[in-house]
N, C-alpha and C positions, 0 to 999 in steps of 0.2 A: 610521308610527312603528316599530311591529314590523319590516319592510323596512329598515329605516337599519339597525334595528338587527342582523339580519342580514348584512348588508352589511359594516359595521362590524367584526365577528366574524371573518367572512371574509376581510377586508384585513389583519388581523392575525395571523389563523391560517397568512394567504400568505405574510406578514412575516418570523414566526417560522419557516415552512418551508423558505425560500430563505436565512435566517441559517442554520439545522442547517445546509442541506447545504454552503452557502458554508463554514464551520467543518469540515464531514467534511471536503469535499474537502482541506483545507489539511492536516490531519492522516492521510491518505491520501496526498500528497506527500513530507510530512515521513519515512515508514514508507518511502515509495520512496526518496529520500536516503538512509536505514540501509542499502536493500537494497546498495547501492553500495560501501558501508563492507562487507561481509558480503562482496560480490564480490570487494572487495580482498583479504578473508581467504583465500578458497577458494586466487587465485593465491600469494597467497603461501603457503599450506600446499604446495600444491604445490613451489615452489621449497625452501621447507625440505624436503619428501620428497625431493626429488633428490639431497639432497647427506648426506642423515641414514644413509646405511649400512646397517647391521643395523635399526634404527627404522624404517627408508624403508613397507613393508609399514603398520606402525603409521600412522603418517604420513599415507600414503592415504590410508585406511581414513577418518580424519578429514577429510580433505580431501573425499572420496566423500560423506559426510554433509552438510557443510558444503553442499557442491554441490548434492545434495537438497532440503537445506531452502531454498534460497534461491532453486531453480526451483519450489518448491510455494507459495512468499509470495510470487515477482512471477508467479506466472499468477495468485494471489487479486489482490492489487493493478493488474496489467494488467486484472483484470475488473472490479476495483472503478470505477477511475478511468473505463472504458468505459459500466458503470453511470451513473455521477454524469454524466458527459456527456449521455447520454440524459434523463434527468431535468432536467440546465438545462436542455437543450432544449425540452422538453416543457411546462416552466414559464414560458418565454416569452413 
């Protein structure tokens, strides 16, 4: 009886663990789809710089940021998702 009920626990604790990560992953996807909106900005900041003049410096400068921040979230996100991979896998 003890046994079932162990068992029991376990079935659902697996349950629960495989919905989180089914859930992370999707909202780990969903952050990679923005990062892509985000790349769009970068070029286009860039294109505005090219043609901005005396701003063009400014412009960069922004665009240079833009471009940072959005190789520092998809190397966390390319890890993430490598992560969660490993983990389906593992729960298998």
């Amino acid at each position: 009886k003890r046994l079932s009920k162990i068992e029991d626990s376990s079935e659902i604790i697996q349950r629960q663990f495989r919905r989180s990560i089914r859930r992370l992953k999707m909202e780990v996807e969903e952050i990679g789809g923005q990062l892509r909106g985000m790349q769009l900005m970068v070029t286009s900041s860039r294109v505005e710089a090219s043609g901005a003049g005396e701003f063009r410096s400014g412009l960069d400068s922004v665009a240079d940021q833009l471009n940072s921040a959005y190789k520092t979230m998809y190397k966390h996100i390319s890890s993430s998702r490598t992560l969660l991979q490993q983990i389906q896998v593992e729960t298998l």
